[in-house]
N, C-alpha and C positions, 0 to 999 in steps of 0.2 A: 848218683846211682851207678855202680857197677856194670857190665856189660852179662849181658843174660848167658850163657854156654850150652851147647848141645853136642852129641857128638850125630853125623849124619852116614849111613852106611847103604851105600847103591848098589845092588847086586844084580847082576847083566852076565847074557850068556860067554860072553867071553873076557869079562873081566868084574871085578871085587873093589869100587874105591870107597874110602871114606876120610873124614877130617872132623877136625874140631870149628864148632859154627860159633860167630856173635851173633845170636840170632837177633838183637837186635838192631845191627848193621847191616847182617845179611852178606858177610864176606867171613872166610874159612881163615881162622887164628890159628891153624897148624897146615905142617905140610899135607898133601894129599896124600896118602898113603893107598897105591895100588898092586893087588897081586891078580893071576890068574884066574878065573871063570874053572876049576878042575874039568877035564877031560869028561862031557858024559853031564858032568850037572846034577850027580844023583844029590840024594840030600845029606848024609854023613858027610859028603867031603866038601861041600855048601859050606855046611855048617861048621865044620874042623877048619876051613881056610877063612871063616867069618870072624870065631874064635880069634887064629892066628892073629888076623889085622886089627880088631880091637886088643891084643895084646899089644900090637907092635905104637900104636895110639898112646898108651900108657891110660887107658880109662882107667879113674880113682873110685869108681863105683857110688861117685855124687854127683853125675849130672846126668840128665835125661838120654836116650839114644834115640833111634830115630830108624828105622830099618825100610827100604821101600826095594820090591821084588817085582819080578817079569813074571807078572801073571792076576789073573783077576785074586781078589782078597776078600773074601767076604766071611764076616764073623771070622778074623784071625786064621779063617783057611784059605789053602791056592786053590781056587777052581779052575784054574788054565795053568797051562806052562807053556814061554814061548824060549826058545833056544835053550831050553835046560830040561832035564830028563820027565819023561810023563810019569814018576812017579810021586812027583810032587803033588798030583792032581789029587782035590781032597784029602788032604793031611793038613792034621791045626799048626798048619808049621810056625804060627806066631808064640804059640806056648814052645812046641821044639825050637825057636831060639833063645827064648826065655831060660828056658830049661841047658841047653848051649851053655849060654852065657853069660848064667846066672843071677843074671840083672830085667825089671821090666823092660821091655821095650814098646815104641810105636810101631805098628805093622803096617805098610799102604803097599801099593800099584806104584811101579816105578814112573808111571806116565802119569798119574795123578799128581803124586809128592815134585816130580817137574811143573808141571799146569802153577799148582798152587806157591810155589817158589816164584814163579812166574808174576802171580796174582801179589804176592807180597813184597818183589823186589825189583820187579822187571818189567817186560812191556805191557804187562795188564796191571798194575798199579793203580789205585785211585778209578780203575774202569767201570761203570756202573752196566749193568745188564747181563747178557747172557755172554761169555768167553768162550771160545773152543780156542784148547790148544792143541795143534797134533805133532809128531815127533815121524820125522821122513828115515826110516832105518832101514833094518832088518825089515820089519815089519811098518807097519804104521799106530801108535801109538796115541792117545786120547785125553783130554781132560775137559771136563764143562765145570765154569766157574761160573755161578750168578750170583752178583754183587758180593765179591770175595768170598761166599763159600763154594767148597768142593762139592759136586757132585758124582759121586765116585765109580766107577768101575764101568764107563760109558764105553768102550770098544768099539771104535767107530771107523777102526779098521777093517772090522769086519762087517763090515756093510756089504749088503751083496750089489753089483755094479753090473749091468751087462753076463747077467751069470754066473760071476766070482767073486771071490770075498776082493775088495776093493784093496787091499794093501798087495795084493798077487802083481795086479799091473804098476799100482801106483807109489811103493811102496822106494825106496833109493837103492833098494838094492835091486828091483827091477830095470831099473836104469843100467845100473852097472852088469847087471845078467844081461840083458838085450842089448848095450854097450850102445845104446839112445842117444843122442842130441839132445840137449839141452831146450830143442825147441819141440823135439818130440815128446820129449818127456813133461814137459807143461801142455801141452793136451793130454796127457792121461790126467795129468793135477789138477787140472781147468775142468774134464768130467766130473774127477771127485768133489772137488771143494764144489761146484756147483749142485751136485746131489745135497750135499750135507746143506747148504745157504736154506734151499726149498725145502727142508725136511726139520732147521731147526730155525732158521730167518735170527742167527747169531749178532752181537754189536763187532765184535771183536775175531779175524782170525790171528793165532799166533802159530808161526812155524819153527820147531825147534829140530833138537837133530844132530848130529855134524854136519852134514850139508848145509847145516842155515847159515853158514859161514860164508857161505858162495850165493845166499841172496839176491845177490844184481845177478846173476846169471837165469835165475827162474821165477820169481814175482813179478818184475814187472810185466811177465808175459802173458798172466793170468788178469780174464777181465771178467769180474766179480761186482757185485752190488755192497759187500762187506768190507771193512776196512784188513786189509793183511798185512801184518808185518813179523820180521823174524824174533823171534826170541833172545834173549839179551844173556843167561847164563848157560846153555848149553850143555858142556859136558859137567858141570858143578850143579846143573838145576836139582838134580834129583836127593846131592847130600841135602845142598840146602832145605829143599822142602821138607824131603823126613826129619831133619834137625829141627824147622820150626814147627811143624807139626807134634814133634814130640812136646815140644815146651806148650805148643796153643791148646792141644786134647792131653794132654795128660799121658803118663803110664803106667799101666795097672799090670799084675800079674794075669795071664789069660787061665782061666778055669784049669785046675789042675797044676797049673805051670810051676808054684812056686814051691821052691824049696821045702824040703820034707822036717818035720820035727824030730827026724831020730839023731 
């Protein structure tokens, strides 16, 4: 049997990657093709630099896509937008990439289609029970898996903490704003994750991120009743996910989306 194909497409406030997936391997069969997040985020130019990069791909318009965006997703629409223009907020923008580019696609939460990549390829693999994975950014970033499936659009960044949404203080770019130690900064991580422990009693934390790369500098400092550990694809988590997510649910045309009869 052949190797399964996807194509996976991450779209982040400051940058656009995507590649071609073995979703049965779970590793990217072409280069990584990245361009810029456009200036502003609005949606035309999203979507004209989304275009772009599935050209530059060479998609043959027979394998599945996979699309995962910053912001909640619900029925195919953005109910949030986080680093990219508020006017994304409520718009079917799963059918306007359809509509794009020409092809169905899968639509997810960028933190989601990470988690669940996670769940399939990486350090939640084979894990049974409840998962949180959260992503230390910009923001802070979410996903609950129980027993390999997704539960989707958990935002557990914003959890209110001490009167603010909890990715304010905890989030890695608070760190880098407040220009924190590493030891100060796992006490704000050590309040959060221990909000979340008592509020969901999880099997599993995973921490992804770019900083999950620096690990030994802030996990061990946190002391938790949960098991933690960092996330194992990182900057690749999110093609990967929407690539197998595309191949595991299917893609349909979203209501309205598909090419006209005339």
């Amino acid at each position: 049997m052949g190797d399964v194909r996807a194509i996976g497409i991450d779209i982040g406030g400051t940058g656009i990657k995507g590649a071609i997936v073995d979703v049965e391997a779970g590793e990217l069969v072409s280069d990584r093709v990245k361009v810029a997040t456009p200036a502003g985020g609005e949606p035309k130019d999203i979507l004209d630099a989304t275009r772009d990069l599935l050209g530059t791909l060479g998609h043959d318009g027979e394998i599945p896509i996979g699309v995962c965006f910053p912001a909640i997703v619900h029925h195919g629409r953005t109910m949030s937008a986080a680093n990219i223009s508020d006017e994304w907020i409520g718009l079917p923008a799963e059918a306007m990439f359809e509509q794009e580019l020409g092809v169905p696609i899968h639509f997810i939460n960028d933190a989601d289609a990470a988690g669940y990549a996670e769940s399939r390829y990486g350090a939640a693999r084979g894990e049974r029970g409840l998962v949180i994975m959260t992503t230390l950014g910009t923001g802070i970033g979410s996903a609950l898996i129980y027993d390999g499936v997704l539960i989707p659009n958990s935002e557990l960044g914003h959890l209110e903490i001490d009167g603010k949404d909890a990715e304010h203080r905890a989030a890695y770019s608070a760190m880098e704003r407040k220009e924190l130690s590493w030891e100060h900064w796992a006490k704000r991580l050590q309040r959060y994750y221990s909000h979340v422990e008592f509020l969901f009693s999880p099997d599993l934390f995973i921490v992804g991120g770019g900083v999950s790369k620096k690990h030994e500098h802030f996990l061990p400092l946190l002391d938790l009743q949960t098991r933690i550990v960092p996330a194992v694809h990182r900057n690749n988590a999110g093609i990967l996910g929407a690539a197998a997510m595309a191949v595991e649910y299917g893609t349909e045309w979203a209501a309205g989306a598909g090419p006209s009869d005339d």
